[in-house]
C-alpha positions as CSV (number, residue, x, y, z in Angstrom):
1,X,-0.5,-1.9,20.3
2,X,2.2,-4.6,19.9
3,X,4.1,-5.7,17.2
4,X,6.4,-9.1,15.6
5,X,9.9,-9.0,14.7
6,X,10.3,-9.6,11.0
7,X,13.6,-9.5,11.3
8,X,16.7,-7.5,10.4
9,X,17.0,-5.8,7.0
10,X,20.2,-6.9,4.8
11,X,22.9,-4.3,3.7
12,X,23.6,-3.6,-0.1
13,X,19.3,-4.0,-1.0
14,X,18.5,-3.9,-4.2
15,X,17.9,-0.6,-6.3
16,X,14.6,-0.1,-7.6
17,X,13.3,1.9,-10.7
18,X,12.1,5.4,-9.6
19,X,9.9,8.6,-11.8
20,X,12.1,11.7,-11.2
21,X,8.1,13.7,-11.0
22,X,5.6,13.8,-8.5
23,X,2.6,12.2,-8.9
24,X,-0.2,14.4,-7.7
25,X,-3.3,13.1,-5.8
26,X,-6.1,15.2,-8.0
27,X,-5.4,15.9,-12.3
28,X,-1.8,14.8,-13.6
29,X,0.2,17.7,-15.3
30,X,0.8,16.8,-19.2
31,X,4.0,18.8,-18.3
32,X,5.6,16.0,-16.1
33,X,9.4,15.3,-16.7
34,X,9.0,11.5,-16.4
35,X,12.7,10.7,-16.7
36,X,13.3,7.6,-14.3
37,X,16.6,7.0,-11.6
38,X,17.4,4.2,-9.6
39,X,16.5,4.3,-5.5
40,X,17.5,1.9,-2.7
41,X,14.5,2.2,-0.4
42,X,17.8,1.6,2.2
43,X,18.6,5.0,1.3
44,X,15.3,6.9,1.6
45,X,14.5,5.0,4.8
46,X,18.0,6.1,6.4
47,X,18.3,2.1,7.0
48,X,21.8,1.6,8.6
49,X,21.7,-2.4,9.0
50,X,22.6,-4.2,11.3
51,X,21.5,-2.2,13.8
52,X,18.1,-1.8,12.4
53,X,15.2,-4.1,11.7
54,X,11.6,-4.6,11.4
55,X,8.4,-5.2,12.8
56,X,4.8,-5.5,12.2
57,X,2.3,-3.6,13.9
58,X,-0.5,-4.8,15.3
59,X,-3.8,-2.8,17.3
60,X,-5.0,0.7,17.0
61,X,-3.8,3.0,19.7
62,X,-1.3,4.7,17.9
63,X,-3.5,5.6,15.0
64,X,-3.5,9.7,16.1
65,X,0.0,9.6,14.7
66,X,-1.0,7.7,11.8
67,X,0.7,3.9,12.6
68,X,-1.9,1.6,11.6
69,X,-2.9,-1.7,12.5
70,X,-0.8,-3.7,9.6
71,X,2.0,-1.3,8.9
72,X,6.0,-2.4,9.0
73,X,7.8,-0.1,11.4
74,X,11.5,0.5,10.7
75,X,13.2,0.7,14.5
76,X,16.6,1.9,14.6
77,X,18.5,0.6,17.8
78,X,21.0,2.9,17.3
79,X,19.1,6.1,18.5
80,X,18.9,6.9,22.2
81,X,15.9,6.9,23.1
82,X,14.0,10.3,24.1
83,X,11.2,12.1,25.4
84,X,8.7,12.3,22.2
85,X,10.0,9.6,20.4
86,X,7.9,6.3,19.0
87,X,9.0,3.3,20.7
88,X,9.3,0.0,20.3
89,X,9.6,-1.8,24.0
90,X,9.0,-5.0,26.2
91,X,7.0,-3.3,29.6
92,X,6.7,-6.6,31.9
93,X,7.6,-8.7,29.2
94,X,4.6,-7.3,26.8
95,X,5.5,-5.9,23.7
96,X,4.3,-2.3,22.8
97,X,4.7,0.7,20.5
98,X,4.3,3.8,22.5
99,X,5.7,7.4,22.5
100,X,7.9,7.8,25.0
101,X,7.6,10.5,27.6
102,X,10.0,11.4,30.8
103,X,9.0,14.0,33.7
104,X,11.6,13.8,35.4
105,X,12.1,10.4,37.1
106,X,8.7,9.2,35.9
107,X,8.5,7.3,32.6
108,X,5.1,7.1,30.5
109,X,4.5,5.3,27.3
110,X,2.0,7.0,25.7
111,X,-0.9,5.7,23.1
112,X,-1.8,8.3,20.2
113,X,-5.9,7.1,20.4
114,X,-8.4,8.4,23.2
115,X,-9.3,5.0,23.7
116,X,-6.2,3.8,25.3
117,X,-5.3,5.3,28.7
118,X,-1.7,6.2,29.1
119,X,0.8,3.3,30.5
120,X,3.2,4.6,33.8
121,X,5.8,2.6,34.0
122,X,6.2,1.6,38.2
123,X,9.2,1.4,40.3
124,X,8.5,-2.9,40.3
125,X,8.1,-2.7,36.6
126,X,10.5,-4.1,34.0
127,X,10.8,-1.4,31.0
128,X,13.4,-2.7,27.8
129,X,13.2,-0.1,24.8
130,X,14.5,-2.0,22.2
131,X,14.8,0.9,19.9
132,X,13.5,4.1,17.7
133,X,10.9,4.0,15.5
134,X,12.1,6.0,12.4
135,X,9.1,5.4,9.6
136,X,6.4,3.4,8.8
137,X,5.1,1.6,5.5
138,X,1.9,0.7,4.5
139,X,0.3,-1.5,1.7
140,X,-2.7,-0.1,0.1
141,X,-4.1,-3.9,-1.6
């Protein structure tokens, strides 16, 4: 799975229209309070520009965990990178989307689909994380 740089995500975004009641998946309740607030999607993402951006995801191996091919990735350069976390990283100049996993000394980027075997990262290898992956968003259309 790799990805494209869309680029970094402005300060100050605009605030959107929002229905203060959930919207169920099955039968909508006549009850609903349907009372409306502004959001900033800045806000619910936790998007702390400039040290955040976005990127486009492309392939299928980290479908287990629900990234798709298509979805925008909000990376945060700001987090230190961990054992567990979704990645966004250059290995020998390729770019990837991986979870990150450490035993030890030994780094491994690993895919979240069966398919795709899991990537160790050697001692001649060239690893750059270039930051956390904090949520996704899809388009349904």
């Amino acid at each position: 799975m790799s990805f494209t740089i869309l680029g970094p995500i402005a300060e100050a975004g605009a605030k959107l229209p929002m229905c203060s009641f959930q919207v169920p998946a099955g039968f909508p309740s006549p009850a609903a309070d349907h009372i409306e607030q502004h959001i900033s999607l800045d806000e619910v993402l936790n998007i702390r520009a400039p040290h955040v951006y976005l990127v486009a995801i492309t392939g299928e191996s980290m479908q287990g965990i629900g990234i798709f091919e298509g979805d925008l990735a909000v990376v945060d350069r700001a987090i230190e990178p961990a054992h567990g976390h979704v990645v966004v990283a250059l290995l020998n100049n390729e770019p990837v989307c991986k979870r990150l996993s450490k035993r030890g000394r030994e780094v491994i980027l690993l895919s979240e689909n069966p398919k795709y075997p899991a990537r160790y990262v050697l001692e001649g290898d060239e690893l750059s994380i270039w930051g956390v992956i904090t949520s996704t968003v899809r388009s349904h259309v």
